[in-house]
C-alpha positions as CSV (number, residue, x, y, z in Angstrom):
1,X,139.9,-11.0,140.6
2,X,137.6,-10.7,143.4
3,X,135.8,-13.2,145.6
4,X,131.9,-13.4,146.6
5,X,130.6,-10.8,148.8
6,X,129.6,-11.2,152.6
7,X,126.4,-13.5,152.9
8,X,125.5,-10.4,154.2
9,X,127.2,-7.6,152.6
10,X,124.6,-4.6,153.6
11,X,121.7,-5.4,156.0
12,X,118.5,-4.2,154.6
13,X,117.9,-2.7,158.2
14,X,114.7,-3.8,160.5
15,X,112.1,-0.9,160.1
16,X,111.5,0.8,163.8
17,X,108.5,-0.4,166.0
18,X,106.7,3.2,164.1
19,X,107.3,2.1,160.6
20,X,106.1,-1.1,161.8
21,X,103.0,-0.2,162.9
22,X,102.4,2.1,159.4
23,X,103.5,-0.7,157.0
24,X,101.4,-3.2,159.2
25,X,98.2,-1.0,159.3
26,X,98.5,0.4,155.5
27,X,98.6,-2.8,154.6
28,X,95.9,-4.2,156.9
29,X,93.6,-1.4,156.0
30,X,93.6,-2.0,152.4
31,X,93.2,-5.5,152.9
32,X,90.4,-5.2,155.1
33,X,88.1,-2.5,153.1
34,X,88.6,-5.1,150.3
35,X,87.1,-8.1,152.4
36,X,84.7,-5.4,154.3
37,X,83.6,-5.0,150.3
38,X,83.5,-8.9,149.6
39,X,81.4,-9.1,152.9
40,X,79.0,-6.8,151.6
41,X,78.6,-8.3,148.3
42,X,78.0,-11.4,150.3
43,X,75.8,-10.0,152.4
44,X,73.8,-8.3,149.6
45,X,73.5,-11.4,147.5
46,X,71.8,-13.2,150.8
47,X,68.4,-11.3,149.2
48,X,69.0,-11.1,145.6
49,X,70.1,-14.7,144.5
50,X,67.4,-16.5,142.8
51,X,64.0,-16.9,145.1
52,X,62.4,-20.0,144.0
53,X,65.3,-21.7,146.1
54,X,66.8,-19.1,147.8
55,X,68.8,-21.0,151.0
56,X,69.6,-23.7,148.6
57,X,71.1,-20.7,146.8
58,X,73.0,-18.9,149.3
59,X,74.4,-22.0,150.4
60,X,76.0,-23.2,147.0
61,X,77.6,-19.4,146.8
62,X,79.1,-20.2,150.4
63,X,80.2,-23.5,149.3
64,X,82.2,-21.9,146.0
65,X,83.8,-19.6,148.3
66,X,84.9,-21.7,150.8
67,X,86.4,-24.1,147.4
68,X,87.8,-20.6,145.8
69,X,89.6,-20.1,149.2
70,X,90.7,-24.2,149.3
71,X,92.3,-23.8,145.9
72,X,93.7,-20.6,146.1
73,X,95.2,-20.3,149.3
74,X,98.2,-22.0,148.2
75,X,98.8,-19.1,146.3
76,X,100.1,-18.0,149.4
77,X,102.4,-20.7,150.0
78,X,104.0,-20.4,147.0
79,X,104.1,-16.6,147.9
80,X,106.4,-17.8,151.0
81,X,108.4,-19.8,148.6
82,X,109.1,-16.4,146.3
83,X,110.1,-14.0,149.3
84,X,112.2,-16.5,150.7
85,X,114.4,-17.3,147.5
86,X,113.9,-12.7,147.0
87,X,115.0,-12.2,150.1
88,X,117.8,-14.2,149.6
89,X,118.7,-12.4,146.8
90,X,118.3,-8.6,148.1
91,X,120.2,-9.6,151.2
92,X,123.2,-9.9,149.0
93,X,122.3,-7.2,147.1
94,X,121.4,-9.5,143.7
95,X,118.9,-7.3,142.8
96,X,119.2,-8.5,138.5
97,X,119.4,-12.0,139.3
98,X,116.2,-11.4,141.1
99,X,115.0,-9.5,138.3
100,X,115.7,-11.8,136.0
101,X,114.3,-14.5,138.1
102,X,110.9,-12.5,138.6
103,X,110.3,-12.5,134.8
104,X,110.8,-16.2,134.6
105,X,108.4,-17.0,137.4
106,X,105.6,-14.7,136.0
107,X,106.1,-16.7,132.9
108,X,105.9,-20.2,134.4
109,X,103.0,-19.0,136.4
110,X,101.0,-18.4,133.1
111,X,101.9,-21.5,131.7
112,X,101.1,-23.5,134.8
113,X,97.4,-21.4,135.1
114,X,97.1,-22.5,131.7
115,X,97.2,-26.4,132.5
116,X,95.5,-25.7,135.2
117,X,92.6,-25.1,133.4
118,X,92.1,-27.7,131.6
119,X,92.4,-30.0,135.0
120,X,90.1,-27.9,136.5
121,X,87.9,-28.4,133.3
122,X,88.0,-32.1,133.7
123,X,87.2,-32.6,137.2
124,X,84.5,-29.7,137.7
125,X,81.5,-31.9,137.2
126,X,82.8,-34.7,139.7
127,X,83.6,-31.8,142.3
128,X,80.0,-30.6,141.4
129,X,78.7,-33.9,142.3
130,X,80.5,-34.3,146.0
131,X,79.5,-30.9,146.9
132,X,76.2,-31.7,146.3
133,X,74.9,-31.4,142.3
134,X,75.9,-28.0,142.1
135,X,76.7,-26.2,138.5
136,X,80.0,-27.3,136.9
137,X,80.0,-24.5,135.2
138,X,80.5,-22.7,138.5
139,X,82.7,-24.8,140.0
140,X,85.2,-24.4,136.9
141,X,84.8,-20.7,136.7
142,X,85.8,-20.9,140.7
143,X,88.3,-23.1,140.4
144,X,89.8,-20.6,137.4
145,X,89.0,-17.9,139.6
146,X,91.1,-19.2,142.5
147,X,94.0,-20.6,139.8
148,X,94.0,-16.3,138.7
149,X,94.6,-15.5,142.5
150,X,97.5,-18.2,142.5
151,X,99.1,-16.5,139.8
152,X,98.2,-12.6,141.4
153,X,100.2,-14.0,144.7
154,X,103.2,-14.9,142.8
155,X,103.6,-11.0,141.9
156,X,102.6,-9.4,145.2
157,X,105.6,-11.7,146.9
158,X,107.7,-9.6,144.8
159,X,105.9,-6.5,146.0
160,X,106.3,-8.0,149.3
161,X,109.8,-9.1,149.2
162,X,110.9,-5.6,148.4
163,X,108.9,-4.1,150.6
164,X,106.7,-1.8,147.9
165,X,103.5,-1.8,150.2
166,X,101.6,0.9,148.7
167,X,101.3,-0.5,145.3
168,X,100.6,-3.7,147.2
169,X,97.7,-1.7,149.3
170,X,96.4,0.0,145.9
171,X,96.4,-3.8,144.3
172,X,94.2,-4.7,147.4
173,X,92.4,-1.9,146.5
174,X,91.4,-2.8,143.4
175,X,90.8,-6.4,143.4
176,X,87.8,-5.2,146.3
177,X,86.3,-2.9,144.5
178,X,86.3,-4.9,141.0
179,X,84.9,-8.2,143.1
180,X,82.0,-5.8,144.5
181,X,81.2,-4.5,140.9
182,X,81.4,-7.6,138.5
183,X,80.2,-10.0,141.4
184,X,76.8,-8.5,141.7
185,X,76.5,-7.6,138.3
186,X,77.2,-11.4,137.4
187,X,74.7,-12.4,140.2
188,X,71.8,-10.6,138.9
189,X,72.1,-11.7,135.7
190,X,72.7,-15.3,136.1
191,X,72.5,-16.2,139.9
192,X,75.4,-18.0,141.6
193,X,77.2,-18.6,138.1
194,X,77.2,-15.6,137.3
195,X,79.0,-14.3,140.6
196,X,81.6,-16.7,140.3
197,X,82.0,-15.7,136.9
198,X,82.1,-12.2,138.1
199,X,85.1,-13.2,140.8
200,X,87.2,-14.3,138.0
201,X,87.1,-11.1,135.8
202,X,88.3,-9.3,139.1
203,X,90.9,-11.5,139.3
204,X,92.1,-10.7,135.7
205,X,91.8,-7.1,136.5
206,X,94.0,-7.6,139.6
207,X,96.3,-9.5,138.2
208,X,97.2,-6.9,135.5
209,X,98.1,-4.3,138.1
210,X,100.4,-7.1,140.0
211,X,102.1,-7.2,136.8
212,X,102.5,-4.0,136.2
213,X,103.7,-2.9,140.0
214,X,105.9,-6.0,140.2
215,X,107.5,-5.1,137.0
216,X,109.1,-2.2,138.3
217,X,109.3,-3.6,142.3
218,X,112.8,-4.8,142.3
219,X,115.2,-1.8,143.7
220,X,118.4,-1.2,141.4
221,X,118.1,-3.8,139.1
222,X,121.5,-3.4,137.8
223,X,122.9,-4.4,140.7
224,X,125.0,-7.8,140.7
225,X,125.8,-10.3,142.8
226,X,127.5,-13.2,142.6
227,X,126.9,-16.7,144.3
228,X,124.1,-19.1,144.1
229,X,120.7,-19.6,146.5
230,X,120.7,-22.5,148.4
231,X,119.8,-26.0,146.1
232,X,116.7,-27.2,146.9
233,X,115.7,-25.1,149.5
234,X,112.8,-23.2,146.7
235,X,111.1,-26.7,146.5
236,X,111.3,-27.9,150.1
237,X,110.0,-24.4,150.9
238,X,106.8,-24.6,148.3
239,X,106.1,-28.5,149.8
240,X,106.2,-27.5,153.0
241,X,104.3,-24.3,152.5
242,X,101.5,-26.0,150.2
243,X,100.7,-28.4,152.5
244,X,100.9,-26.4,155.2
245,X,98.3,-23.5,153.7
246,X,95.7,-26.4,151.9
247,X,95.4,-27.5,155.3
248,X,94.9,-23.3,156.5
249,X,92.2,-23.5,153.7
250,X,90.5,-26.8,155.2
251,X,90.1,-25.8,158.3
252,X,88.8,-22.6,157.3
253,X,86.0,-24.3,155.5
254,X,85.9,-28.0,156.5
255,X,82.6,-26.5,158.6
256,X,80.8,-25.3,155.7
257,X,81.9,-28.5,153.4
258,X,80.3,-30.6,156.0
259,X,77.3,-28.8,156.9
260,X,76.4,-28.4,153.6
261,X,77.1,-32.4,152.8
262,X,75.0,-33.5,156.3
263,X,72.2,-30.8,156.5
264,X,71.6,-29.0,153.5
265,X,68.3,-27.8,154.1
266,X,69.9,-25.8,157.2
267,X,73.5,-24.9,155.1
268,X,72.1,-21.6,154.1
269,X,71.5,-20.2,157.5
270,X,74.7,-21.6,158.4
271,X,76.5,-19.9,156.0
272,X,75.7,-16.6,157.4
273,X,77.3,-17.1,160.8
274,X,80.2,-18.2,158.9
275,X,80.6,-15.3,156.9
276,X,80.9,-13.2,159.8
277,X,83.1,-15.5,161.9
278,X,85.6,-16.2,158.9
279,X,86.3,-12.4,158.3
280,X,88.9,-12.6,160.9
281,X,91.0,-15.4,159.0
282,X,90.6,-12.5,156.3
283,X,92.0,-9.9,158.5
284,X,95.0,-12.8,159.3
285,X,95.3,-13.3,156.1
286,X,95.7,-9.4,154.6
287,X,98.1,-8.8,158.1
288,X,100.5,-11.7,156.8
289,X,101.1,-9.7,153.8
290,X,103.0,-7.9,156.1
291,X,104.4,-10.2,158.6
292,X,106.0,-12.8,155.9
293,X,108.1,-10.7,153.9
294,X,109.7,-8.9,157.1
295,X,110.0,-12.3,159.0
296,X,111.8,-13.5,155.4
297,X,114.1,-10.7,155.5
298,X,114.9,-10.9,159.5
299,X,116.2,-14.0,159.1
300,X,118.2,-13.8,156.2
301,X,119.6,-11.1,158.2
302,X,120.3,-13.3,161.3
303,X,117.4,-11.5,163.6
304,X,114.0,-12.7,164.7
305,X,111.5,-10.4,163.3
306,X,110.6,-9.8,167.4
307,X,108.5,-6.7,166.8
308,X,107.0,-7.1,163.9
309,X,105.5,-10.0,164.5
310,X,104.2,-8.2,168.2
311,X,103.0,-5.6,165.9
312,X,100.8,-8.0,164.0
313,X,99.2,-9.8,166.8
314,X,98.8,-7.1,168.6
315,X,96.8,-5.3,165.6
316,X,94.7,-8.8,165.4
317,X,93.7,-8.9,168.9
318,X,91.2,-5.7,168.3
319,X,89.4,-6.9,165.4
320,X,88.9,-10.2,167.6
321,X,88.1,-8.7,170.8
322,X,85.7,-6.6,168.8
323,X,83.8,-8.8,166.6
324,X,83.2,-11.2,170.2
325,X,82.1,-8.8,172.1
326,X,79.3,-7.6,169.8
327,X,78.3,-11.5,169.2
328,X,78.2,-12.3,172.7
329,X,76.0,-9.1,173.5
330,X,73.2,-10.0,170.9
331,X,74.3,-12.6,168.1
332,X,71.5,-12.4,166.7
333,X,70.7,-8.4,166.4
334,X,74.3,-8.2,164.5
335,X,73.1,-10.7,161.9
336,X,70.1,-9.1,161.9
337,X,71.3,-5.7,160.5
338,X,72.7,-7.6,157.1
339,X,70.6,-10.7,157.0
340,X,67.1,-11.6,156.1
341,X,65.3,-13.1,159.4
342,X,64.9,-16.7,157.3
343,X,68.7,-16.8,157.6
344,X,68.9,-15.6,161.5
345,X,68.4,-19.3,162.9
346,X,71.9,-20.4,163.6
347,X,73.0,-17.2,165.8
348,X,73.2,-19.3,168.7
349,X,76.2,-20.8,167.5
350,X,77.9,-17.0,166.1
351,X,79.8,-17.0,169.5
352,X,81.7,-20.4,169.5
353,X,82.6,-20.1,165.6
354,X,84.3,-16.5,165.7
355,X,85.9,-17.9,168.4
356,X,87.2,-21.2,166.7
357,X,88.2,-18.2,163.6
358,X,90.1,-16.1,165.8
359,X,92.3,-19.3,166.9
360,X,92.5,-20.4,163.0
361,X,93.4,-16.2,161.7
362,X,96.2,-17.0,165.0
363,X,97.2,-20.4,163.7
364,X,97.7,-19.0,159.9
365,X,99.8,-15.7,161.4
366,X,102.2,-18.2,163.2
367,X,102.6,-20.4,160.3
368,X,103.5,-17.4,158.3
369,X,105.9,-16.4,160.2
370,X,107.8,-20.0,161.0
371,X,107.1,-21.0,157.6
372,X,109.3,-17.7,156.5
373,X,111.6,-18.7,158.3
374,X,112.5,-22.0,157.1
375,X,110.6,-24.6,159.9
376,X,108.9,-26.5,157.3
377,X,107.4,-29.3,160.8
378,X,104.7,-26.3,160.6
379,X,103.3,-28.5,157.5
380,X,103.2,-31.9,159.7
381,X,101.5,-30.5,162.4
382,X,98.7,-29.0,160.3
383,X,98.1,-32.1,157.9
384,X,97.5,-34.3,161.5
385,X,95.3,-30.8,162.4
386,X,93.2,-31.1,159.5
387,X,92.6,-34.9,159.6
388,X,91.9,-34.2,163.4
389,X,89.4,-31.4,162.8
390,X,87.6,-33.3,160.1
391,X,86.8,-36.9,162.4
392,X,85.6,-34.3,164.8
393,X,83.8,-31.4,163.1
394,X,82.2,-34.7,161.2
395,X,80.7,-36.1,164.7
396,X,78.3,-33.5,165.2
397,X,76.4,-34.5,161.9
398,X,75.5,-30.9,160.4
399,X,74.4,-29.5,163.6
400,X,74.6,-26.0,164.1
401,X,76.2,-25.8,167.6
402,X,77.9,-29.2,167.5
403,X,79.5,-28.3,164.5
404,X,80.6,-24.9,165.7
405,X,82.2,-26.2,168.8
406,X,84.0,-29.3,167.9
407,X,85.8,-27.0,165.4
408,X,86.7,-24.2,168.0
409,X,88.0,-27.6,169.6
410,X,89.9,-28.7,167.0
411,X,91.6,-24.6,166.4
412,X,92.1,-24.8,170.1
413,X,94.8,-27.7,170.2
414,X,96.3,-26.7,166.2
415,X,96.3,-23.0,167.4
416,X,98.4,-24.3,170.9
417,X,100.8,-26.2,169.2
418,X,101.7,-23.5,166.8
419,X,102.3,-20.9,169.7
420,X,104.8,-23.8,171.5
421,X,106.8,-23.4,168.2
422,X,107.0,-20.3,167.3
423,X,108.0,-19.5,171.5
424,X,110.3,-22.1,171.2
425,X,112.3,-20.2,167.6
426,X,112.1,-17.1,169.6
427,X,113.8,-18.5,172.7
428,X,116.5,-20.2,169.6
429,X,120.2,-18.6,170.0
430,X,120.5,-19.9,166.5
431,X,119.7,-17.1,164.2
432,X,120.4,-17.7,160.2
């Protein structure tokens, strides 16, 4: 009769800083030409969404993003959740326990989307209300939409986990190339509606290709191991990693909630500095596709993850550097190429809200990564960060510039605290 394996029978190996670099970047790029896609659409529905109101318009489509992104980003703490408990498994070479696991969890996320929905159902036309009067109908097929994405992250964390990045790329891929075609379809055919309608058939599209990559992601599933993950460590993780990534999903929009509350008759050309600023949480978001499952895997394997996470931030810092550099030369100009001049007023402020983005895209790479590792105080720190940022943001009334720099205030001190933590779990002798 023989006894368990090793916790760590046969290290899946750290990649070198080269294979770093290509996972990161392959990653990264397919991410970003699928939000340089979504930006487009964006941009393009600016001057075909209906005219008799049109920055009324624009700035309901800007609000049912920024609630999409509020109700789906959890998706991506539930993601953390699934790599942690896959990683445990693969580290011990379980690879049909973790098969067998995956199939359950694709099956428990259907049956939770499909509850979902009728919540999401019953409280559309009071969300509708508080953002303003806006559609229900839109607000449920966003809030369906965003459930879809939930479900999508549950099988890229097993692409992920097992370190499959090109079907994870091609999936990126796709979902950016079905939003561009269905959401300007939708729009022309039934205004903002119909582009939130059009977000959710991508998302059905996208989420059939998870499936069908994730299906087949798990290496040697014939492989056995024996033992049991840790109990309760699946359910602290998705607490701490829910709260942690709602209150990501605030701060990314808490501006454009609060604008559009306080000044609607200026939330339109609001909305457009914010669509440019917020494409760097979007390029944070598509690198920690990346950065979580190799963080996961470092330390199951008692290392630190050192140089993948320098790979990450160090890839982030050109985007940034970048898109500052061309706002601070002429803010206006670079709105100017993909906005109509009624929507140019607010490129004053273009400056100070990239900059509060690049600190928020820094604060959700550092959660990633301590979140992946287990240090669920992350959470804590962001829900007083969120409450913080939303007294503050509130205090400048709807103002453009006001608004723009209390919440590069408010990133400023989240963003610090986060880099204290994750310096101080890099300096840690502890390793598992």
């Amino acid at each position: 009769m023989t006894g368990p394996e090793p916790a760590h029978a046969e290290p899946l190996g750290a990649p070198s800083t080269r294979a770093s670099l290509s996972h990161a970047l392959g990653v990264a790029i397919a991410g970003l030409v699928a939000n340089g896609l979504n930006l487009i659409v964006t941009v393009v529905l600016a001057r075909i969404l209906p005219g008799h109101d049109h920055n009324a318009a624009y700035g309901a489509f800007a609000q049912m993003v920024g609630l999409y992104v509020v109700v789906s980003l959890p998706g991506s703490a539930i993601a953390i959740a699934v790599v942690r408990r896959s990683s445990w498994w693969l580290a011990r070479r379980g690879n049909a326990e973790l098969d067998a696991w995956r199939r359950d969890s694709t099956l428990l996320a259907v049956k939770a989307l499909a509850i979902f929905s009728v919540v999401a159902l019953a409280v559309s036309p009071l969300i509708g209300s508080a953002l303003g009067g806006r559609s229900w109908i839109a607000v449920f097929m966003t809030m369906l939409a965003a459930g879809c994405w939930v479900a999508i992250a549950v099988e890229r964390a097993f692409l992920q986990a097992c370190r499959r990045y090109r079907p994870l790329a091609v999936n990126l891929f796709l979902e950016g190339g079905a939003r561009t075609t269905a959401v300007l379809a939708g729009a022309a055919l039934w205004g903002v509606t119909g582009a939130v309608t059009g977000i959710l058939v991508a998302e059905l599209a996208t989420w059939a290709n998870a499936w069908r990559a994730a299906a087949t992601a798990v290496p040697a599933p014939a492989m056995s191991a024996p033992g049991s993950p840790p109990s309760g460590e699946i359910g602290g993780d998705l607490v701490a990693s829910i709260t942690a990534f709602g209150m990501l999903a605030l701060l990314q929009y808490v501006d454009v909630f609060l604008v559009g509350r306080l000044n609607a008759s200026g939330s339109g050309r609001y909305a457009a500095i914010a669509v440019v600023a917020k494409t760097l949480v979007y390029v944070a978001i598509v690198l920690s596709y990346y950065l979580l499952p190799e963080a996961s895997i470092g330390h199951r394997e008692g290392s630190h993850a050192r140089r993948q996470l320098g790979v990450v931030l160090a890839i982030y810092v050109v985007p940034c550097a970048l898109l500052l550099g061309l706002a601070a030369l002429a803010p206006r100009s670079l709105l100017g190429i993909v906005y109509p001049a009624r929507l140019l007023g607010a490129s004053g402020s273009l400056v100070t809200l990239i900059g509060a983005m690049a600190l928020l895209g820094v604060s959700f790479l550092l959660s990633t990564y301590l979140l992946a590792r287990g240090v669920r105080l992350v959470a804590v720190w962001l829900l007083a960060g969120a409450a913080v940022a939303i007294v503050l943001v509130s205090t400048a009334h709807g103002s453009w510039q006001g608004t723009a720099l209390r919440d590069l205030e408010a990133q400023a001190v989240i963003a610090a605290g986060l880099a204290v933590g994750t310096v101080l779990v890099l300096a840690s002798r502890r390793r598992t």
